[in-house]
Biopython code that builds the backbone (N, CA, C, O; Angstrom):
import numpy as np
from Bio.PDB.StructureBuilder import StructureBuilder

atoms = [
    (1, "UNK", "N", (10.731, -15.063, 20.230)),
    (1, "UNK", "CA", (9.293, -15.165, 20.381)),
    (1, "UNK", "C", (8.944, -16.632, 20.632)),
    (1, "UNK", "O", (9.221, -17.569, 19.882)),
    (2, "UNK", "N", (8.322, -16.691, 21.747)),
    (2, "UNK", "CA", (7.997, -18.140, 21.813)),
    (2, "UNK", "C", (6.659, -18.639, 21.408)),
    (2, "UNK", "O", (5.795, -17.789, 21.627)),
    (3, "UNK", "N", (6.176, -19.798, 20.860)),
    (3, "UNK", "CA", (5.417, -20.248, 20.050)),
    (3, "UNK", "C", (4.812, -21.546, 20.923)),
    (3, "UNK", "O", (4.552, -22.588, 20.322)),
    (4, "UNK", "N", (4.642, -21.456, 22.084)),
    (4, "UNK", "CA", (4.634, -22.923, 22.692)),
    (4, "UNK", "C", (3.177, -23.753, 22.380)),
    (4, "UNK", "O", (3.226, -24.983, 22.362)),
    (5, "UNK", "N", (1.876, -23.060, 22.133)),
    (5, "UNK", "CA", (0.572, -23.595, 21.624)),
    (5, "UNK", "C", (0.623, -24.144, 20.442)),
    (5, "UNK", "O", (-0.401, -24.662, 19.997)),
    (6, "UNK", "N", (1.772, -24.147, 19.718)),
    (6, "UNK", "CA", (1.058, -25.214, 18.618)),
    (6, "UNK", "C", (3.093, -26.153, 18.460)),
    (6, "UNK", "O", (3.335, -26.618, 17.346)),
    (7, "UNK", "N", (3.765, -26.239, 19.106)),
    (7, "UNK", "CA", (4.967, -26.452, 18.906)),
    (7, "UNK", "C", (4.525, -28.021, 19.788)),
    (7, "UNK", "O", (5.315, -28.393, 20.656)),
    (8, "UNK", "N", (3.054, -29.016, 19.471)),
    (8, "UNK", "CA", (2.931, -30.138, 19.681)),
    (8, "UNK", "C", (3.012, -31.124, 18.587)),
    (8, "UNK", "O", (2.264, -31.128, 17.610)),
    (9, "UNK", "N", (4.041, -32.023, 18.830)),
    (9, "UNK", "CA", (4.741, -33.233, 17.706)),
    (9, "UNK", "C", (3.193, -33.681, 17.351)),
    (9, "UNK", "O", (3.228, -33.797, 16.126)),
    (10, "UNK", "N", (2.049, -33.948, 17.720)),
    (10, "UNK", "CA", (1.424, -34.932, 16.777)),
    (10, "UNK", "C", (0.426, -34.360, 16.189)),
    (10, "UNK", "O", (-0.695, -34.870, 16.222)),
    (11, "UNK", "N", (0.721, -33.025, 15.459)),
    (11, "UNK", "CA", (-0.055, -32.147, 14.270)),
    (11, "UNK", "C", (1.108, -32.826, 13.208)),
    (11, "UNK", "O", (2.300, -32.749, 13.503)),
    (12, "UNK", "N", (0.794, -33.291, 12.332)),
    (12, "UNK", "CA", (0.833, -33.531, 11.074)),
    (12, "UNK", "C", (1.435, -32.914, 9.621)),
    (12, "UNK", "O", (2.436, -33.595, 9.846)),
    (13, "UNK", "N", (1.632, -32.503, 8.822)),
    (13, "UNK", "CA", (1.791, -31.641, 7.602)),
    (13, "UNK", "C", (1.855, -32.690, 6.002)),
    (13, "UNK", "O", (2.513, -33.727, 5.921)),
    (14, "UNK", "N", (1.495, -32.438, 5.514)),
    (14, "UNK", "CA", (1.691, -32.846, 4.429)),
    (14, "UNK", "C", (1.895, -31.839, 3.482)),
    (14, "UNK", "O", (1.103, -30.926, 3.246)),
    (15, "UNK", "N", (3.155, -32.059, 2.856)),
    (15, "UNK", "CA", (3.947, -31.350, 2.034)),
    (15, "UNK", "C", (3.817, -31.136, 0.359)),
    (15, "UNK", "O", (3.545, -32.195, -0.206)),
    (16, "UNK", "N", (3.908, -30.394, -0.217)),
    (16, "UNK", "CA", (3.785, -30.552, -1.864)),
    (16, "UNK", "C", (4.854, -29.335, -1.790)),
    (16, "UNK", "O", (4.510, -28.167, -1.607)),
    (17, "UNK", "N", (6.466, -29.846, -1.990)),
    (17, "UNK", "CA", (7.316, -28.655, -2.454)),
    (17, "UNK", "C", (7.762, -28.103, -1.052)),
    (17, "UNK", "O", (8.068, -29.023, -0.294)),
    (18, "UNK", "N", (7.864, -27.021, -0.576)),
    (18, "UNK", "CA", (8.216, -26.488, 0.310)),
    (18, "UNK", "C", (7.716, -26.206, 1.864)),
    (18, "UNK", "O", (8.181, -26.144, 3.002)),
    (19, "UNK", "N", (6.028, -26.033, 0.910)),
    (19, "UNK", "CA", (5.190, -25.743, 2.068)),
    (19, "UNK", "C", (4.088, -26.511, 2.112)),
    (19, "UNK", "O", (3.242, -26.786, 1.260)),
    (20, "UNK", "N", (4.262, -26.882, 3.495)),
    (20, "UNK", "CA", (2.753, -27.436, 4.334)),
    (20, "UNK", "C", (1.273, -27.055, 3.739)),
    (20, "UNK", "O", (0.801, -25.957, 4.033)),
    (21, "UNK", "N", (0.635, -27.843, 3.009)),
    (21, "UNK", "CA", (-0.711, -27.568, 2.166)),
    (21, "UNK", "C", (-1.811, -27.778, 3.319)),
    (21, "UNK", "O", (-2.811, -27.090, 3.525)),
    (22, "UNK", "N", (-1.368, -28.901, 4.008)),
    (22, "UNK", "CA", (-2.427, -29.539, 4.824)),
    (22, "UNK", "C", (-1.544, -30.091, 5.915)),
    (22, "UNK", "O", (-0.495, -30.722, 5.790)),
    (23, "UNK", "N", (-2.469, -29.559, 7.507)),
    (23, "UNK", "CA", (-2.055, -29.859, 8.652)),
    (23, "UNK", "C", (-3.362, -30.557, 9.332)),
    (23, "UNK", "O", (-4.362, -30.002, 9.786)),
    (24, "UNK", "N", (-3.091, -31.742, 9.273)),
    (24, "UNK", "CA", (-4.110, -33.079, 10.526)),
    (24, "UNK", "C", (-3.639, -32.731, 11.718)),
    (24, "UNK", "O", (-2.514, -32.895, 12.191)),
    (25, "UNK", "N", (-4.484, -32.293, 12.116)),
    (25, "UNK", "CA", (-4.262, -32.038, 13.850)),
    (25, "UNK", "C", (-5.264, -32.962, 14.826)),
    (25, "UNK", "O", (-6.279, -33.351, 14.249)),
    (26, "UNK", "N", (-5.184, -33.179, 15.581)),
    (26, "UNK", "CA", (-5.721, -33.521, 16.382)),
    (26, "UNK", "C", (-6.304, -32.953, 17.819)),
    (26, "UNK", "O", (-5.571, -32.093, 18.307)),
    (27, "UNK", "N", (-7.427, -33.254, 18.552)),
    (27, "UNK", "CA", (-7.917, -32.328, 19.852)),
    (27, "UNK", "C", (-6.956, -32.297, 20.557)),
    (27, "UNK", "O", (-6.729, -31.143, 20.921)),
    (28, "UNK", "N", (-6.092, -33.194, 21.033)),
    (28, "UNK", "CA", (-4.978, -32.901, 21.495)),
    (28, "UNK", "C", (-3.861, -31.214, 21.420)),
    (28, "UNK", "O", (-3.447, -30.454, 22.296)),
    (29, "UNK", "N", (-3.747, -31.241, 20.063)),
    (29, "UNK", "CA", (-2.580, -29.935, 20.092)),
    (29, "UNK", "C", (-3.472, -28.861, 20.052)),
    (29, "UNK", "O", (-3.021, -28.166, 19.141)),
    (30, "UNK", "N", (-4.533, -28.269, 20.523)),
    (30, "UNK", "CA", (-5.370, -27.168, 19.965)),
    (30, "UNK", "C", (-5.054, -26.724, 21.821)),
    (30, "UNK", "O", (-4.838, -27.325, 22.873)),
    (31, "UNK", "N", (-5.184, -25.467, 21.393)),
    (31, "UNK", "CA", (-5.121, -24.270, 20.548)),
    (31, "UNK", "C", (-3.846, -24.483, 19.467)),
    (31, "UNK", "O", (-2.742, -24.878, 19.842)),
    (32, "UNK", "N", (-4.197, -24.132, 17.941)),
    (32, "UNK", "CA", (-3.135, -24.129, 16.718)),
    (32, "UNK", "C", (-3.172, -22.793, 16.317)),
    (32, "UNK", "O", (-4.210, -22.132, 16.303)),
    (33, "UNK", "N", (-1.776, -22.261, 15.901)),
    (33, "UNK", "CA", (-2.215, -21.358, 15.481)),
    (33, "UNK", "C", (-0.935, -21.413, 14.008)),
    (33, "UNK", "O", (0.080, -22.103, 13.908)),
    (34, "UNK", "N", (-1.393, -20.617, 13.252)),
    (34, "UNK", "CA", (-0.251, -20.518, 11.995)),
    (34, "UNK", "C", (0.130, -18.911, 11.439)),
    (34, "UNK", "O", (-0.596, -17.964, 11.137)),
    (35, "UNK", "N", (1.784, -19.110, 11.464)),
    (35, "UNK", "CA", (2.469, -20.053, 10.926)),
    (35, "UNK", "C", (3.103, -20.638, 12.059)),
    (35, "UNK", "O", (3.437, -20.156, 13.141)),
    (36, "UNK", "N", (3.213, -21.975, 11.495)),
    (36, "UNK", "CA", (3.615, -23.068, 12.697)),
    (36, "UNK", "C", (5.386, -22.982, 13.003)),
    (36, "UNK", "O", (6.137, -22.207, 12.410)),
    (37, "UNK", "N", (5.692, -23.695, 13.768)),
    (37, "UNK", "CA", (6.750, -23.064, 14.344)),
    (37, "UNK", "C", (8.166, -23.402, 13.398)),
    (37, "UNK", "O", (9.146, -22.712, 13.678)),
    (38, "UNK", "N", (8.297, -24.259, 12.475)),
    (38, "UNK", "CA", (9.363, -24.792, 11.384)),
    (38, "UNK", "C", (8.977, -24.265, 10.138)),
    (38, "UNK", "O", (9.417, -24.776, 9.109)),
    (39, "UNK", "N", (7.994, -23.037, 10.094)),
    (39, "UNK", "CA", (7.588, -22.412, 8.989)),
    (39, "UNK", "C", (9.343, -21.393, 8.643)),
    (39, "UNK", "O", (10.092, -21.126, 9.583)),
    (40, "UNK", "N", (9.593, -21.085, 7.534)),
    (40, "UNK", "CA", (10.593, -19.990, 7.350)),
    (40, "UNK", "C", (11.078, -18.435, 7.447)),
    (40, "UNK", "O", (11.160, -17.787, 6.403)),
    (41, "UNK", "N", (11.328, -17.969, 8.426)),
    (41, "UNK", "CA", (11.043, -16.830, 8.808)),
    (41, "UNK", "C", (11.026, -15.768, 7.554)),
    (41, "UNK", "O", (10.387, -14.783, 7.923)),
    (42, "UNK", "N", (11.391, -15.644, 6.505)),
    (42, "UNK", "CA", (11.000, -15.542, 5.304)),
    (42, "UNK", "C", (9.639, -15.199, 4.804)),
    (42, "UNK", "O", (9.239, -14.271, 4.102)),
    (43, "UNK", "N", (9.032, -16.228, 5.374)),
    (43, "UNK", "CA", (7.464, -16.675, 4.668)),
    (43, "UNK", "C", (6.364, -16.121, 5.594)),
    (43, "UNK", "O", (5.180, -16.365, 5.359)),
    (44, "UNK", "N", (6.793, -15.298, 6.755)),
    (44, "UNK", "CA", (5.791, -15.685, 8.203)),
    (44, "UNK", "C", (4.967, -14.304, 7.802)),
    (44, "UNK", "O", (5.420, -13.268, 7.315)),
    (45, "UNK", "N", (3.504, -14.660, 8.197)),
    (45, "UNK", "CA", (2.447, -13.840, 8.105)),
    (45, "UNK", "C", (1.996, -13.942, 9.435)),
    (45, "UNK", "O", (2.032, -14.929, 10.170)),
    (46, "UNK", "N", (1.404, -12.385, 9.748)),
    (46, "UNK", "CA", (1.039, -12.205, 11.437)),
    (46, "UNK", "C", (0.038, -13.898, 11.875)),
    (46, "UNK", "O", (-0.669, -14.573, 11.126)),
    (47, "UNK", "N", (0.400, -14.124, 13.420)),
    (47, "UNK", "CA", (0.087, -15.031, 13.731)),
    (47, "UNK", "C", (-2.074, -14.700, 13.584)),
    (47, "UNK", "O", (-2.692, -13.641, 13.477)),
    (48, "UNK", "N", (-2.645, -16.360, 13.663)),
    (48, "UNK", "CA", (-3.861, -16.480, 13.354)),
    (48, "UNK", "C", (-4.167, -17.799, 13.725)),
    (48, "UNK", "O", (-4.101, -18.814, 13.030)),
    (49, "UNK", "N", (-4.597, -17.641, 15.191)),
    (49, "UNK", "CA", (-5.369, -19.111, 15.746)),
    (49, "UNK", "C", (-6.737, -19.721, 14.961)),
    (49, "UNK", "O", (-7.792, -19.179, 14.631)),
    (50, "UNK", "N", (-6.244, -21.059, 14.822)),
    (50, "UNK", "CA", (-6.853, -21.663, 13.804)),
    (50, "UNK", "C", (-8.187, -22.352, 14.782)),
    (50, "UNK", "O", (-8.022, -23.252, 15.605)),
    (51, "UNK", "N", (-9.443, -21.725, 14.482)),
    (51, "UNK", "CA", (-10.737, -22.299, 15.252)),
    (51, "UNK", "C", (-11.314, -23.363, 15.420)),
    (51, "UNK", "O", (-12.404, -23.297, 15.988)),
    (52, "UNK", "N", (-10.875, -24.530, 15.053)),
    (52, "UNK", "CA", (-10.886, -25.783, 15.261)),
    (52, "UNK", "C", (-11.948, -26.565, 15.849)),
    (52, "UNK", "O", (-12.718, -27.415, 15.401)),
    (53, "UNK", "N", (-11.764, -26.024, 17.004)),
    (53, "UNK", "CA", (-12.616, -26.420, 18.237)),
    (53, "UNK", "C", (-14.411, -25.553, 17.974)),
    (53, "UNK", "O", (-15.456, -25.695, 18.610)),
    (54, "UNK", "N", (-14.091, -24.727, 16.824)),
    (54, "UNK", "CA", (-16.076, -24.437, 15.945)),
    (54, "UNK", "C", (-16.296, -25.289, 14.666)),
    (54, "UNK", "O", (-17.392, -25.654, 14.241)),
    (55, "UNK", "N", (-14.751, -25.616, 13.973)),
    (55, "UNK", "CA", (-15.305, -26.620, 12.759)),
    (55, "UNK", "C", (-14.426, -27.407, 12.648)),
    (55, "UNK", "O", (-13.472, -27.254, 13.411)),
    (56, "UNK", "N", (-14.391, -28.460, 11.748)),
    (56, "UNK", "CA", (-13.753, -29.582, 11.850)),
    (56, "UNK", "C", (-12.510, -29.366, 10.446)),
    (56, "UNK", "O", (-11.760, -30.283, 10.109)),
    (57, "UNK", "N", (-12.514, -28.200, 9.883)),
    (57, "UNK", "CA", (-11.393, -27.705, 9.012)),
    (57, "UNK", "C", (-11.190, -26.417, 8.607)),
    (57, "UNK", "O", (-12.210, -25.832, 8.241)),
    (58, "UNK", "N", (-10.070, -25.751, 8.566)),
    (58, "UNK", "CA", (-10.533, -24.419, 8.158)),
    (58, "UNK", "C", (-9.142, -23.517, 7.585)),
    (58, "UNK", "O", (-8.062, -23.575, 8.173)),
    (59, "UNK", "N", (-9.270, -23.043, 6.878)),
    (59, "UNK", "CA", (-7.872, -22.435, 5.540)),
    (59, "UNK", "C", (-7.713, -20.798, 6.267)),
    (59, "UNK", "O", (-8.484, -19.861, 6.474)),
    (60, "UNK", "N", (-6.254, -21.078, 6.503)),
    (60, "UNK", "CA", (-5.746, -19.983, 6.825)),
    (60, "UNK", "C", (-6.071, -18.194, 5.683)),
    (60, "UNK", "O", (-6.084, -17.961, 4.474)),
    (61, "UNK", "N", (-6.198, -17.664, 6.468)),
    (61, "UNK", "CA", (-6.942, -16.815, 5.311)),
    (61, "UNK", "C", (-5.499, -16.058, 4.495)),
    (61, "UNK", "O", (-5.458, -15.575, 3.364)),
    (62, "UNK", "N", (-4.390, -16.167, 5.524)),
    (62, "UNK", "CA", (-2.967, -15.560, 4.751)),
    (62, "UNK", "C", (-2.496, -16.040, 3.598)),
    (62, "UNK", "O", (-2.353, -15.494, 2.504)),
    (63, "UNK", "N", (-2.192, -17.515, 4.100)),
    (63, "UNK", "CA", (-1.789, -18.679, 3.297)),
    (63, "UNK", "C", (-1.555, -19.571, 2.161)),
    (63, "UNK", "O", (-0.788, -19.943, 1.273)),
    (64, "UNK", "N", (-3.543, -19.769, 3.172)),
    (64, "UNK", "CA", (-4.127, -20.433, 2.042)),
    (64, "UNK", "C", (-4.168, -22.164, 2.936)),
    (64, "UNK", "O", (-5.018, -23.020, 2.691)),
    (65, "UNK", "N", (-3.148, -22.305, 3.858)),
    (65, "UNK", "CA", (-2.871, -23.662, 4.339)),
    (65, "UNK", "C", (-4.444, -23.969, 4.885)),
    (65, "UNK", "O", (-5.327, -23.164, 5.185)),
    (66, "UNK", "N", (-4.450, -25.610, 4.899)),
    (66, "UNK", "CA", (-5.933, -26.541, 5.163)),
    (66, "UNK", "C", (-5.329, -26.760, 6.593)),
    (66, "UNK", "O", (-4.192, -27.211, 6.735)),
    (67, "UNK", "N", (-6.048, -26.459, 7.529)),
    (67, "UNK", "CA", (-6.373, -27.098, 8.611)),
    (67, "UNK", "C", (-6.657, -28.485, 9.035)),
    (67, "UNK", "O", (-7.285, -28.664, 7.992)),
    (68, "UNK", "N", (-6.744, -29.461, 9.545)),
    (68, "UNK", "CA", (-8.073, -30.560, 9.384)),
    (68, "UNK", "C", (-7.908, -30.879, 10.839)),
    (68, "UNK", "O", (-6.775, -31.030, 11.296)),
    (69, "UNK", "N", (-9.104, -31.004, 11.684)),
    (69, "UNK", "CA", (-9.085, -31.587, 12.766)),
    (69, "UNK", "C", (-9.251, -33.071, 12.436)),
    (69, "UNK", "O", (-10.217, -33.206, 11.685)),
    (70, "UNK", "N", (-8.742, -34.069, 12.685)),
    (70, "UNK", "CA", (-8.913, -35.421, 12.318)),
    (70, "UNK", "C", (-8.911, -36.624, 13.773)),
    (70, "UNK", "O", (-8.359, -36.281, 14.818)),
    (71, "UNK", "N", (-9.293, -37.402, 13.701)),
    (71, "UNK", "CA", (-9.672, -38.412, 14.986)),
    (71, "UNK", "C", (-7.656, -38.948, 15.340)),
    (71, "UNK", "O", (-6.764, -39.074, 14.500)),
    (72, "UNK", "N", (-7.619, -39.037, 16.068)),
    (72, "UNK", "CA", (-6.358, -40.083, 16.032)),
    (72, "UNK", "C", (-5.935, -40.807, 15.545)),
    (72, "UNK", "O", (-4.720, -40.908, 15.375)),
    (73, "UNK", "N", (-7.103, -41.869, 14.987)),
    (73, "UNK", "CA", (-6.856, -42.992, 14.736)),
    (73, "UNK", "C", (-6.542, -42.835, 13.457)),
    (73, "UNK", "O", (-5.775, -43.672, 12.981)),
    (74, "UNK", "N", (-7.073, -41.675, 12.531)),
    (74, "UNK", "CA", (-6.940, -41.484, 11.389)),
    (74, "UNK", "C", (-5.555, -40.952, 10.532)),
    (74, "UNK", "O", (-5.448, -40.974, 9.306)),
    (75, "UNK", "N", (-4.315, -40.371, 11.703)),
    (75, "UNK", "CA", (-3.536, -39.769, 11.625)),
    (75, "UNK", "C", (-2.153, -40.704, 10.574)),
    (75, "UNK", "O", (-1.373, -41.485, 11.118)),
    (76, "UNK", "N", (-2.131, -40.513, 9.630)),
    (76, "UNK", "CA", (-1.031, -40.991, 9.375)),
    (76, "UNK", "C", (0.811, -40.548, 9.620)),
    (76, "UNK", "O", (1.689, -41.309, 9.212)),
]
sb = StructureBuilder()
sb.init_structure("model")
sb.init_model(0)
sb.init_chain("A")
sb.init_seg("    ")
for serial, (resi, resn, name, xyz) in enumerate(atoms, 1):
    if name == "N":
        sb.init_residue(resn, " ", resi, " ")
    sb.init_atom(name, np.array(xyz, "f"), 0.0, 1.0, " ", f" {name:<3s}", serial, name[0])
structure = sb.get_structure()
Protein backbone atom coordinates (compact mmCIF):
# COMPACT_ATOMS: atom_id res chain seq x y z
CA UNK A 1 0.00 0.00 0.00
CA UNK A 2 1.48 3.11 -0.85
CA UNK A 3 1.31 6.10 1.43
CA UNK A 4 2.96 8.83 -0.71
CA UNK A 5 0.77 12.14 0.82
CA UNK A 6 2.16 12.31 3.97
CA UNK A 7 5.66 10.20 3.51
CA UNK A 8 7.17 14.20 3.47
CA UNK A 9 10.59 14.48 5.70
CA UNK A 10 9.67 17.91 7.18
CA UNK A 11 6.47 16.84 9.37
CA UNK A 12 7.93 16.52 12.64
CA UNK A 13 6.94 14.02 15.70
CA UNK A 14 7.63 14.33 19.01
CA UNK A 15 7.84 11.28 20.94
CA UNK A 16 6.93 10.25 24.67
CA UNK A 17 7.76 6.29 24.65
CA UNK A 18 6.85 4.69 21.53
CA UNK A 19 4.40 6.79 19.97
CA UNK A 20 4.22 10.08 18.21
CA UNK A 21 1.95 12.41 20.68
CA UNK A 22 2.46 15.40 18.51
CA UNK A 23 3.14 15.96 14.76
CA UNK A 24 4.34 19.86 13.57
CA UNK A 25 3.63 19.87 10.16
CA UNK A 26 3.93 22.33 8.02
CA UNK A 27 1.78 23.80 4.63
CA UNK A 28 4.21 22.22 2.83
CA UNK A 29 3.45 18.30 3.55
CA UNK A 30 -0.47 18.62 3.53
CA UNK A 31 -2.47 16.68 2.51
CA UNK A 32 -1.48 14.46 6.07
CA UNK A 33 -3.05 11.80 6.80
CA UNK A 34 -2.59 9.21 9.93
CA UNK A 35 -1.22 6.69 10.66
CA UNK A 36 1.90 8.03 9.25
CA UNK A 37 4.02 5.94 7.34
CA UNK A 38 6.88 4.58 10.26
CA UNK A 39 3.80 4.01 12.44
CA UNK A 40 3.83 -0.07 13.42
CA UNK A 41 1.81 -2.18 11.48
CA UNK A 42 0.62 -3.54 14.75
CA UNK A 43 -0.85 -0.26 15.87
CA UNK A 44 -2.51 0.95 12.39
CA UNK A 45 -6.09 2.28 12.53
CA UNK A 46 -8.07 2.86 9.14
CA UNK A 47 -6.43 5.75 7.38
CA UNK A 48 -7.92 9.59 8.33
CA UNK A 49 -6.79 12.79 6.50
CA UNK A 50 -5.92 15.21 8.93
CA UNK A 51 -7.89 18.78 7.96
CA UNK A 52 -5.35 21.11 8.47
CA UNK A 53 -5.84 23.31 5.79
CA UNK A 54 -9.71 24.28 8.08
CA UNK A 55 -7.72 24.56 11.47
CA UNK A 56 -4.51 25.12 12.65
CA UNK A 57 -4.55 21.68 14.95
CA UNK A 58 -6.52 18.80 15.23
CA UNK A 59 -6.43 15.10 17.27
CA UNK A 60 -6.83 12.15 15.45
CA UNK A 61 -10.09 10.79 16.59
CA UNK A 62 -8.48 6.90 16.59
CA UNK A 63 -5.43 7.76 18.37
CA UNK A 64 -5.69 10.43 20.08
CA UNK A 65 -2.30 11.91 18.17
CA UNK A 66 -2.07 16.19 18.07
CA UNK A 67 -1.76 17.45 14.79
CA UNK A 68 -0.20 21.06 14.70
CA UNK A 69 0.09 23.03 11.61
CA UNK A 70 3.08 25.27 12.60
CA UNK A 71 4.99 28.19 10.48
CA UNK A 72 8.47 26.93 9.39
CA UNK A 73 10.28 28.94 11.14
CA UNK A 74 8.91 27.49 14.22
CA UNK A 75 9.84 23.87 13.42
CA UNK A 76 12.28 22.39 15.58
Amino acid sequence: MSNTSNSKASAKSKSSGGHSDVVEVESSDLPISCPLPGDPVWNMHPRVYIPLHQTDQYKCPYCSRLFKLVDSKEVH
